[in-house]
ZALO-592369 format. One record per atom (N, C-alpha, C): x, y, z. Coordinates in steps of 0.02 Angstrom, whole numbers, plus 50000, padded with zeros to 5 digits. Example, Ala and Ser with C-alpha at 12.3 -4.5 7.8 and 13.67 -1.06 7.14 Angstrom:
# ZALO-592369
506604971650390 506154977550390 506604983550390 506424988850354 506844994750357 506455000250394 
# end
This chain:
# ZALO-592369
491684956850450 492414957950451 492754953050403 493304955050386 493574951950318 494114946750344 493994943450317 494824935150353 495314938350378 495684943850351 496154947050333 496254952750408 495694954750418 495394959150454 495404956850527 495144950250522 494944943650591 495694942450587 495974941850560 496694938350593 497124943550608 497134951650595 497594954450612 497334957350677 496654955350700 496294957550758 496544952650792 496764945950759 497124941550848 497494941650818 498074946850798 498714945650789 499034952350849 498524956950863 498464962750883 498254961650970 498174955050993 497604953151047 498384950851062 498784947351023 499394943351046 500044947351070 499854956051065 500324960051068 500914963351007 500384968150972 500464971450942 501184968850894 500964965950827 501614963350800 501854969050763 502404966150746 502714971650692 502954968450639 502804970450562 503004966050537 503514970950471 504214967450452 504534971150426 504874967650372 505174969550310 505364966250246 505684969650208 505854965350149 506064970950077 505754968550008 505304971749979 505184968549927 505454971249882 505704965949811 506004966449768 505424967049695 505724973049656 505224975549609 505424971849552 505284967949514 505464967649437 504944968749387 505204971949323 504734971849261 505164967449218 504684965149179 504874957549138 505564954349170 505514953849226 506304948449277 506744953949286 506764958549250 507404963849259 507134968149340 507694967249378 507554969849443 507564976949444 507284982149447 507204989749444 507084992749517 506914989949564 507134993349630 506984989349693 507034990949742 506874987449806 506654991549854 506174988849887 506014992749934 505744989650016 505924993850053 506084992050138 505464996150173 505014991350201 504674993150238 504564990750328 504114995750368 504054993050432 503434995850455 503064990450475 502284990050482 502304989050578 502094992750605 501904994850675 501424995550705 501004994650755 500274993550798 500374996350849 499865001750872 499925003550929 499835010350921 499885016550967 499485023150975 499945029150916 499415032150878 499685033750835 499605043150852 499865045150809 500025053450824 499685055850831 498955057050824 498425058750847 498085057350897 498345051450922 498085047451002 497775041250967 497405038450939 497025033250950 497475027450915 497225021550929 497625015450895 497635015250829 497835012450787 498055010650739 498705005450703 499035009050644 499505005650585 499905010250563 500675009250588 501005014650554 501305009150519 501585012350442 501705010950389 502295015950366 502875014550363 503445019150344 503845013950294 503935016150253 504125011350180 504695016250139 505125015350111 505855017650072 505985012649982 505815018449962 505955010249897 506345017249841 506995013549801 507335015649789 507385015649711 507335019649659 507325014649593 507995020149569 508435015349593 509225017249559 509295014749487 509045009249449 509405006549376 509555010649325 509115018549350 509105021649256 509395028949310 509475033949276 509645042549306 509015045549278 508895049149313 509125050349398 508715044649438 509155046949487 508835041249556 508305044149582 507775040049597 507195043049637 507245039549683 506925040149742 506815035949805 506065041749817 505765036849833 504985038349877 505015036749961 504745039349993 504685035850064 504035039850083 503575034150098 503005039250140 502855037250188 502495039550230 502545036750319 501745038950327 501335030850317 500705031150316 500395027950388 500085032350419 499545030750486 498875030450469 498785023950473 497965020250473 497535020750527 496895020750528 496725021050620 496395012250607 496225010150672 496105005150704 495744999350647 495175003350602 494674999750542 495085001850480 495675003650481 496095004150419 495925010150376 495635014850392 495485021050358 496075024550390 496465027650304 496905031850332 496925037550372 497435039050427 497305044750463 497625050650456 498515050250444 498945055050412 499405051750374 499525055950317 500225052150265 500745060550282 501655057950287 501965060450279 502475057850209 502365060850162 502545058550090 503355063650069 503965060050078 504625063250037 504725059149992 504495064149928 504885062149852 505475066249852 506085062849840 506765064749801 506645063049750 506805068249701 506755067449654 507235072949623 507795072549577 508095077749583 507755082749526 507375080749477 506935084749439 506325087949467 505925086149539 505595089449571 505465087249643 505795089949685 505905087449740 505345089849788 504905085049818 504185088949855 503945083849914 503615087449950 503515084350026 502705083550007 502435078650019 501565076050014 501255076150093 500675079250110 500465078650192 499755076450181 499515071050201 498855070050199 498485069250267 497895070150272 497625070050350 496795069150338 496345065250363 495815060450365 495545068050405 494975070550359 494405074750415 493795069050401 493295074550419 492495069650416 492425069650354 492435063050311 492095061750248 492475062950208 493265065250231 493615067950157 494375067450186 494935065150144 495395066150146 495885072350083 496095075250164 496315081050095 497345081750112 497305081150038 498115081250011 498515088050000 498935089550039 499365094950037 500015093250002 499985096449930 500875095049906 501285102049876 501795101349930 502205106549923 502805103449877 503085108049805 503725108149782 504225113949762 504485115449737 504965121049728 504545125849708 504285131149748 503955136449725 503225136049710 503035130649721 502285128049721 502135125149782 501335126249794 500855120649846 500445119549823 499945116149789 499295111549780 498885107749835 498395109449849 497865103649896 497375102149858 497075094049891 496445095249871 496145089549900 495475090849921 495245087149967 494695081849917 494815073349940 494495068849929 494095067149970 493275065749931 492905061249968 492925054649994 492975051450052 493115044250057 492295041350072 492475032950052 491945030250086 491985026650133 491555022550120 491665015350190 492575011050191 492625010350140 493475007250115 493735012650080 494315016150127 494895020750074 495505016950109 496055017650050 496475015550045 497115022550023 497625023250048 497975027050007 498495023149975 498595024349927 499035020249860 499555023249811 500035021349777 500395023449757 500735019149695 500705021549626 500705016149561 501455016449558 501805017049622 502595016549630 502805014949686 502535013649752 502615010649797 501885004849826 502384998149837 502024994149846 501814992949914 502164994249956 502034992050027 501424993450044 501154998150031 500365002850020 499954995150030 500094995149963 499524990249947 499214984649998 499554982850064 499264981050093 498614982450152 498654988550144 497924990350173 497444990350158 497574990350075 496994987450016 496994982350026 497324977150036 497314966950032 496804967350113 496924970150162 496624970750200 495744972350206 495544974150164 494974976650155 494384971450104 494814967050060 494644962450039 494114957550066 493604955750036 493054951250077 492894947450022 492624939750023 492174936349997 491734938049956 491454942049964 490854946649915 491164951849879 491304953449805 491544958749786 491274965049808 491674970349841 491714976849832 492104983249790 491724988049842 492054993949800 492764996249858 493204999249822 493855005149884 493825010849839 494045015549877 494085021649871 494865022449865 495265022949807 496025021749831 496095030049795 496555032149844 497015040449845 497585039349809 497675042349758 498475044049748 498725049649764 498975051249834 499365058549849 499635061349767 500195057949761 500685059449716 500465063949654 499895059049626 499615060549571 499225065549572 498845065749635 498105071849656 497695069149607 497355062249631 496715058549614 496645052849652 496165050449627 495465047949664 495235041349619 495205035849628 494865029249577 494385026349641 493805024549599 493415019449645 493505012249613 493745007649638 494245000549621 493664995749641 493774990849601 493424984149611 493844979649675 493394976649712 494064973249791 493804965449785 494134962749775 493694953749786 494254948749810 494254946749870 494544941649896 494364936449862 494984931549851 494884924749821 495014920249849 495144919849918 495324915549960 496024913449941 496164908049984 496764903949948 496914901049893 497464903449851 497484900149799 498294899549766 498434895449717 499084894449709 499454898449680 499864899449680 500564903949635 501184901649670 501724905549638 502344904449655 502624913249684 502984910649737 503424916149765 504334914849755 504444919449729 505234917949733 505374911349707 504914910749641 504844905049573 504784897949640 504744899449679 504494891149728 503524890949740 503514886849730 502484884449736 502334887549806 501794890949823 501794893249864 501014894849859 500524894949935 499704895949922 499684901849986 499394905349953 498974912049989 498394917249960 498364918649999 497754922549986 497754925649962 497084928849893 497364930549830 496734937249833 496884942649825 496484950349825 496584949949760 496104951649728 496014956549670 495784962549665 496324968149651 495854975549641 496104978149581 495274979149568 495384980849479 495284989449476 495534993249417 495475001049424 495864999349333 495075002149334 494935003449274 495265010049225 495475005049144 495915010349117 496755006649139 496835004349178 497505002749215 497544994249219 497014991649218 497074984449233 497134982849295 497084976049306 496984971749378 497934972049414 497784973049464 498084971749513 498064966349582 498444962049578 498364954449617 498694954749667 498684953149727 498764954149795 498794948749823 499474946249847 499684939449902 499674942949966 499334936849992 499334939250075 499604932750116 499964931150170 499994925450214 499384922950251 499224920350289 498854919050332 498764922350388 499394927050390 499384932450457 499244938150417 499114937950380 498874947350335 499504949250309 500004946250302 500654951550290 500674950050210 500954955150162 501044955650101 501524953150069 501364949550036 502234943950000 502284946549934 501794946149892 501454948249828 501114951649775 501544955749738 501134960449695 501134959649625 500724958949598 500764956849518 500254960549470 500534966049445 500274969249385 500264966449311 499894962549296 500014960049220 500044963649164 499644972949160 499714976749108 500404978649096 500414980249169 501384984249172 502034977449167 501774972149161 502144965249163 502584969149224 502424967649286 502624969449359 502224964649383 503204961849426 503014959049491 503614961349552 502974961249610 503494963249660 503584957549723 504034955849741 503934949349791 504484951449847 504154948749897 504454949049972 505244944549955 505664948549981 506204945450002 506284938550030 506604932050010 506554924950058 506964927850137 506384927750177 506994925850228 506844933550271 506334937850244 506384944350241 505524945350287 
# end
């Protein structure tokens, strides 16, 4: 079991936390959107325990406005179980449904006059992900271990599939909200796209996202 993994198992023993925020998106310092999430424990729509994940992130700076919101249920070992995905978008406005069978997660996307599915193979680590919403990303930081691995990360949105490099780095330094600050540092690499870097607290919760190809960073709100 992964650090990450062990501490949200006695965070879960202490009565089911909830943990909730806003992270703020910038590319090169210019702020381009924000987004509000709320992370939940406890019996999920299908019956068994799990991680609900319902996240809102807004990118108003340019026209049109998009807002994403998807409402992702993990089960208990962090394999996703159902995604309910609304893109506004006023150029193609479409609802995403995903749902965990044996060995495969398969993606339903309905938009104006169209539906598309298509079913993914998962493995031991899937993750569902999104190269526009960050809150995601913590079920990937979750999966992270000492020994490099492989994840299986989903993009509903896109209708594909990457198998990603995962390597916990333990604690290490950076700055949050330009103040010195040490946490735990994920790396997942996906190739073609570059590395993606992952802050975690000591309780598993996500402070930190840093894309160096896309010069993106996304950081937890102070105080948030």
């Amino acid at each position: 079991m992964s650090a990450c993994l062990l501490a949200l198992t006695l965070l879960q023993v202490a009565g089911s936390p909830v943990d909730e925020g806003v992270l703020v998106v910038r590319i090169d310092t210019l702020e381009v959107a924000r987004e509000s999430f709320r992370l939940t424990h406890g019996r999920l729509s299908r019956g068994d325990a799990g991680w609900t994940l319902a996240t809102t992130i807004r990118y108003d700076r340019a026209r049109p406005v998009v807002v994403l919101a998807p409402i992702l249920e993990v089960n208990s070992d962090t394999m996703p179980a159902t995604l309910q995905y609304d893109v506004a978008d006023p150029r193609q406005p479409s609802r995403i449904l995903g749902e965990l069978g044996r060995g495969r997660f398969t993606v339903r996307l309905v938009a104006r006059a169209t539906e598309r599915a298509r079913e993914f193979p998962t493995g031991q680590r899937t993750a569902v992900l999104d190269d526009s919403v960050f809150a995601l990303y913590v079920f990937a930081a979750w999966r992270g271990a000492s020994e490099p691995g492989t994840l299986t990360a989903i993009f509903p949105r896109g209708l594909r599939r990457d198998v990603v490099q995962i390597h916990d780095l333990g604690m290490t330094s950076t700055t949050l909200n330009r103040d010195p600050a040490r946490l735990r540092h994920i790396v997942v690499g996906t190739e073609g796209q570059g590395t993606v870097n992952l802050w975690l607290d000591e309780a598993g919760r996500l402070m930190k996202v840093d894309i160096p190809s896309r010069h993106l960073v996304v950081e937890r709100l102070a105080g948030s």
